[in-house]
C-alpha positions in Angstrom: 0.0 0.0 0.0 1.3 3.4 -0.6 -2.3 5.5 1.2 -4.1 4.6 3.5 -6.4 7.3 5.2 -8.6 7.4 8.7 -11.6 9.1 9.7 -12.9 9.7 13.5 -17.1 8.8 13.4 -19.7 8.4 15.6 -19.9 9.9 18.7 -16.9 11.4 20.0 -14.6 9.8 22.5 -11.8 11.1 24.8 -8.6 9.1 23.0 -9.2 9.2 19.5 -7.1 12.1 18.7 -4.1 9.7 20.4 -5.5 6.8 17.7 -5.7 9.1 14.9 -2.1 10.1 16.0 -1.0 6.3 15.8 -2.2 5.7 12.6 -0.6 8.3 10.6 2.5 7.4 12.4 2.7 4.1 12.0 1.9 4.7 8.6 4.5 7.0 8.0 7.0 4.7 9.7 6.2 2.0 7.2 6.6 4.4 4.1 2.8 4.5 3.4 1.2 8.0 3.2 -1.9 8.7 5.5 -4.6 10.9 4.7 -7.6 11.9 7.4 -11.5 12.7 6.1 -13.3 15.3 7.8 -16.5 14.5 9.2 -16.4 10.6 9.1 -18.8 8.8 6.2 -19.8 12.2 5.7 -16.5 13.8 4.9 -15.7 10.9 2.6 -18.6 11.6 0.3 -17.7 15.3 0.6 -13.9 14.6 -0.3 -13.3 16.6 2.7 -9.9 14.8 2.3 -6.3 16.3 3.8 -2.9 14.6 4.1 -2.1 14.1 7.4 2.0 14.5 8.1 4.1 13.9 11.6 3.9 17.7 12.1 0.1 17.6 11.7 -0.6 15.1 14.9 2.1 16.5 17.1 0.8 17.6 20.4 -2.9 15.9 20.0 -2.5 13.3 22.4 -3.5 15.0 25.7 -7.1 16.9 23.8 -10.2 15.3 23.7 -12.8 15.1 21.3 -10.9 14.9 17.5 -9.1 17.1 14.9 -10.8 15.4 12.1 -14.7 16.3 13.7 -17.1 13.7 13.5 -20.2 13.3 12.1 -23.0 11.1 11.2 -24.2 10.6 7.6 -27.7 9.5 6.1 -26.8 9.1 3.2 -23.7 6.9 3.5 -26.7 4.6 5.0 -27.9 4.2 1.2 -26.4 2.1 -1.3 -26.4 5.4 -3.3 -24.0 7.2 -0.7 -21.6 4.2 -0.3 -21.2 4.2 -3.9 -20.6 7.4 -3.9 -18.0 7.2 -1.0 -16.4 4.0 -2.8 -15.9 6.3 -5.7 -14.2 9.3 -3.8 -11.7 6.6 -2.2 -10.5 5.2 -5.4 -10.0 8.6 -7.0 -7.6 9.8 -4.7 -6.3 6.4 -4.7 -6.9 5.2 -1.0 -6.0 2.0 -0.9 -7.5 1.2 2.8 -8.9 3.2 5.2 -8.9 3.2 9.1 -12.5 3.4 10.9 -11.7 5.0 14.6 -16.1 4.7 16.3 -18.7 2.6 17.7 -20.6 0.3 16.1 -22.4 2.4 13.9 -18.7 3.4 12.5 -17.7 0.1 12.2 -20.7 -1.0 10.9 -20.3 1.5 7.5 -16.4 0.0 7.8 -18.2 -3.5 7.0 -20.4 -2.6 4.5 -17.5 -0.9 2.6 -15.5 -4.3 3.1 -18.3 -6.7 2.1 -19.8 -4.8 -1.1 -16.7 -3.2 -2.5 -14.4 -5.5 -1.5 -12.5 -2.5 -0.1 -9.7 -2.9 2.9 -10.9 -1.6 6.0 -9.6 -2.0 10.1 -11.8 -0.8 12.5 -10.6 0.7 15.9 -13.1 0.6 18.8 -13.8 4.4 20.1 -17.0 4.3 22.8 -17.0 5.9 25.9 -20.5 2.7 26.1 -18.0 0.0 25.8 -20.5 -2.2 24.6 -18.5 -3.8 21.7 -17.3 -7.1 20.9 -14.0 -8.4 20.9 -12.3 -5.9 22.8 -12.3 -5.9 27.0 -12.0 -1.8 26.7 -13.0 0.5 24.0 -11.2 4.2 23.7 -13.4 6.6 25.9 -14.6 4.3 28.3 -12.1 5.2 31.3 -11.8 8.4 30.7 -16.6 9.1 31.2 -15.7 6.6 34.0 -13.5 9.4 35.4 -15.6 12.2 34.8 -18.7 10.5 36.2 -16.6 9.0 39.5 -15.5 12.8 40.0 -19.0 14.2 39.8 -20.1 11.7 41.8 -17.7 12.0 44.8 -18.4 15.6 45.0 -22.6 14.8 44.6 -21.7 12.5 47.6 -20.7 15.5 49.8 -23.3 17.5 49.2 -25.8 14.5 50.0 -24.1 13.7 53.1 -24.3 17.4 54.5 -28.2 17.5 53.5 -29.4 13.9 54.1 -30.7 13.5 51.0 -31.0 10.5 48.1 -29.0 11.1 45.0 -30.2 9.7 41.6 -27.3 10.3 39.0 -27.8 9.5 35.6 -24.7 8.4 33.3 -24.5 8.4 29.8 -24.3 4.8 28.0 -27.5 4.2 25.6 -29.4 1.0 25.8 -26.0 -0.9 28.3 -25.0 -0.2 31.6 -21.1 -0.7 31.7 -20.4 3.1 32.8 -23.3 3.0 35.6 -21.9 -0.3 37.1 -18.1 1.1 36.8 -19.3 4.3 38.4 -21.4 2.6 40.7 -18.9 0.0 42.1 -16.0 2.7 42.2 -17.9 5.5 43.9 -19.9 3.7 46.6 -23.3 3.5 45.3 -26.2 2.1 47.5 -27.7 0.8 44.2 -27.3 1.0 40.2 -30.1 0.6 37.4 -29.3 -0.7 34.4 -31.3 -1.9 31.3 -30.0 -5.0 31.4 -31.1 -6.4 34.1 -35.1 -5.9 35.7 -35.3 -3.9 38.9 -38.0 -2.4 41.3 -38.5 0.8 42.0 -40.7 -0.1 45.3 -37.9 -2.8 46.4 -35.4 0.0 46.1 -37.3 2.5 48.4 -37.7 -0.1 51.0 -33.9 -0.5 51.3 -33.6 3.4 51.4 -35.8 3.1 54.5 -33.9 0.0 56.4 -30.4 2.4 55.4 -32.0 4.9 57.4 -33.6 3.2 60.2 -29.9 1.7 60.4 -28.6 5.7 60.4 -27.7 6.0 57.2 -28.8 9.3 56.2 -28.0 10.0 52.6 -27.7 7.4 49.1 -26.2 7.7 45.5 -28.6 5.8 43.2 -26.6 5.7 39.7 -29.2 4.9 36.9 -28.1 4.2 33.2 -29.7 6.7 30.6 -31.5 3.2 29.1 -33.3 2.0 31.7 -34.8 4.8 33.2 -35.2 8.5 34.0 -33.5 10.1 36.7 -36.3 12.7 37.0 -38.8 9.8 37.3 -36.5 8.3 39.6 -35.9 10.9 41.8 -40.0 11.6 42.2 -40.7 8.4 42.9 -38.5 8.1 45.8 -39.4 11.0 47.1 -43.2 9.6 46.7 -42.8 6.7 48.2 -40.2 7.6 51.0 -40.9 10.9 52.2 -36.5 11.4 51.9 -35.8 14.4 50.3 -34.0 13.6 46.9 -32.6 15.3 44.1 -31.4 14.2 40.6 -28.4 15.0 38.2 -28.2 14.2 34.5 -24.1 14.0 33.6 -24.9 14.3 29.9 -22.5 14.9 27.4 -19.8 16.3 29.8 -18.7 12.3 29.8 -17.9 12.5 26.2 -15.3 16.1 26.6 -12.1 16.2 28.7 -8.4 15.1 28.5 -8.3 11.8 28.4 -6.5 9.6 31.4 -3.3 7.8 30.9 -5.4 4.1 30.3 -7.2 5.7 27.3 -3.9 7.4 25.7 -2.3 4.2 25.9 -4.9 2.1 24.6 -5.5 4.9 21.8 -2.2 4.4 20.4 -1.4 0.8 20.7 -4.6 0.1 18.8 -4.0 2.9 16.8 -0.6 1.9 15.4 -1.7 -1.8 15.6 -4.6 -1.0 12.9 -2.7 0.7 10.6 0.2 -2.2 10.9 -2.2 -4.6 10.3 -4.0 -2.6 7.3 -0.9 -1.9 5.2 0.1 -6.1 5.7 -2.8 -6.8 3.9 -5.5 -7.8 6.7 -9.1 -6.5 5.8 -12.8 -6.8 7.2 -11.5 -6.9 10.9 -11.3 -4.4 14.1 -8.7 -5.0 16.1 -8.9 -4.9 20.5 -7.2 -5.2 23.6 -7.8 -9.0 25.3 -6.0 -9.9 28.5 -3.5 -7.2 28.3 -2.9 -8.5 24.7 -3.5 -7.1 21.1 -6.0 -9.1 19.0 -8.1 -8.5 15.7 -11.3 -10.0 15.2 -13.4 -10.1 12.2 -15.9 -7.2 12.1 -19.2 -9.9 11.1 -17.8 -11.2 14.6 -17.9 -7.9 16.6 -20.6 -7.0 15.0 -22.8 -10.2 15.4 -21.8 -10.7 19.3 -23.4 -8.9 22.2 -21.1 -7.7 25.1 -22.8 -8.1 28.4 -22.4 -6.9 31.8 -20.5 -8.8 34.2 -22.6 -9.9 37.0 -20.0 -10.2 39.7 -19.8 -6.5 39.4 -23.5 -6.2 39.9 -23.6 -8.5 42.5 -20.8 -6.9 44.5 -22.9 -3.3 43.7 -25.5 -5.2 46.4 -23.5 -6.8 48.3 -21.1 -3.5 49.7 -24.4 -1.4 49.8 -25.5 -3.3 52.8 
C-alpha cells in the first residue's frame, strides 16, 4: 500500500485524537502515506480529504474530542451514498482506510468491506464499551472518570443535607459506565437496562439504610433503563427522603483523556494501521487480557457484550 487514510465517526470519545495520532505514524514509519477525512462517512462523500504529516498530529494526544470532527451521515446509509463514497476513495487512490467509532462506525467499515471489497480496520472508540471483541473501547475510562468525579463531590453534598441522590450516566441502551461508576464511587444501588429492577424494592432498602442511620444514598441509573427525574420523584413519593437528581450528559464525552485511554489509543492505533498496510481486511482490532487481537468485524458485529454480574452483584453486596 502506498495511502491509506482514517476518519474519526460516531460519537466522539476522549482518546481518538491519540489513535488518529498512531495511525498516521505508523503509517509514515512503514513508508505509506496517510490521509484523514473530515467529518467521518460524511466527509468521505464530501472529499473533505487532507494529508495528514508527523507535524500535523504533534501535540494531540492529551485533547479530547478529535481534529478530524465527527459526524454522522444519512446518506452513507444508502447504497447510493456508499457508492458514492467508494468512488471518492478510489480517486484519490486510497487503498485502505482506518475506521476510529462505535458500532455504527464500524458497521459502514463493514459494509465498505463486504460490497466493494474494499480494505478496512476498525478501531473501537465508545466511551459505552459495549462492543465485541475488545475488553475496553477508547473513551470508556476516561466518562468513567468524569462520572466518579461528579459523583464524589454529589456525595458531599448529599451527606451534609441527608438526601438520596439519583445520577444519571451516559451509555445508551448498556449499563457498563453506571456499574463502573457505581462499584468505584460507593453506590447504594445501580439501574441498568439489562437487568429488571424495582423501584418499590429500592425504596424499602432506602428506608432500612435509614432506620440503620444511614442518612443519605447515590442511586446511579443508566440513561437506558430509566429516567432520573422519574426516579428521583418516585423516591421522594414513596419515602418521604428528600432527593434530588443530576443528569451527567455529554460532559462524559469532553475532557483530556486519562493515561489508560492514551495508551490504549495508540497501541490500537498503530496496531490497525500495521495490520491494514500487511494486507489484513474486514477486521477491528482490540485489547484482550492485556494483549493485542483482531477480530473479524461480522464477529464484533454479530456478538453482544454483556455486563458482568460479579460487578452487579458486589454493587449489592457492599451497599449493605
Amino acid at each position: 500500500m502506498k495511502k491509506i487514510a482514517v476518519i474519526t465517526s460516531g460519537g466522539d470519545a476522549p482518546g481518538m485524537n491519540a489513535a488518529v495520532r498512531a495511525v498516521v505514524r505508523a503509517a509514515i514509519a512503514r513508508g505509506v502515506d496517510c490521509y484523514g477525512f473530515h467529518h467521518g462517512y460524511r466527509g468521505i462523500i464530501a472529499e473533505e480529504i487532507v494529508l495528514l504529516e508527523s507535524k500535523d498530529v504533534s501535540g494531540i494526544i492529551s485533547q479530547g474530542g478529535t481534529i478530524l470532527r465527527t459526524a454522522r451521515s444519512d446518506e452513507f446509509r444508502s447504497p447510493a451514498g456508499r457508492q458514492q463514497a467508494i468512488e471518492i476513495l478510489r480517486e484519490n487512490e486510497i487503498e485502505g482506510l482506518v475506521v476510529i467509532g462505535g458500532d455504527g462506525s464500524l458497521t459502514g467499515a463493514r459494509r465498505l468491506y463486504e460490497e466493494f471489497g474494499f480494505p478496512v480496520m476498525g478501531v473501537p472508540g465508545s466511551i459505552d464499551n459495549d462492543i465485541a471483541g475488545t475488553d475496553f473501547s477508547i473513551g470508556f475510562d476516561t466518562a468513567v472518570n468524569t462520572a466518579l468525579e461528579a459523583i464524589d463531590k454529589v456525595r458531599d453534598t448529599a451527606y451534609s443535607h441527608e438526601r438520596v441522590f439519583v445520577i444519571e450516566v451516559m451509555g445508551r441502551a448498556n449499563g457498563f459506565i453506571a456499574v463502573e461508576v457505581a462499584l468505584s464511587g460507593g453506590a447504594e444501588a445501580v439501574l441498568v437496562p439489562e437487568v429488571p429492577f424495582s423501584l418499590q424494592e429500592i425504596c424499602d432498602n432506602l428506608r432500612k439504610s435509614r432506620a440503620k442511620g444511614k442518612r443519605s444514598s447515590i442511586l446511579v441509573v443508566a440513561e437506558g433503563a430509566a429516567r432520573a427525574s422519574d426516579i428521583k420523584q418516585f423516591i421522594h413519593k414513596n419515602t418521604g427522603f428528600e432527593a434530588r437528581y443530576l443528569v451527567l450528559g455529554h460532559m462524559q464525552r469532553g475532557g483530556s483523556p486519562t493515561s489508560f485511554d492514551r495508551v490504549l489509543a495508540l497501541r490500537l492505533g498503530s496496531f490497525a494501521a500495521n495490520r491494514l498496510i500487511s494486507g489484513y481486511s474486514g477486521e477491528m482490532v482490540g485489547l484482550e487480557g492485556g494483549k493485542l487481537v483482531s477480530h473479524p468485524l461480522s464477529y464484533v458485529l454479530g456478538t453482544t457484550r454483556t455486563i458482568d454480574p460479579e460487578k452487579l452483584f458486589l454493587v449489592e453486596v457492599l451497599a449493605k
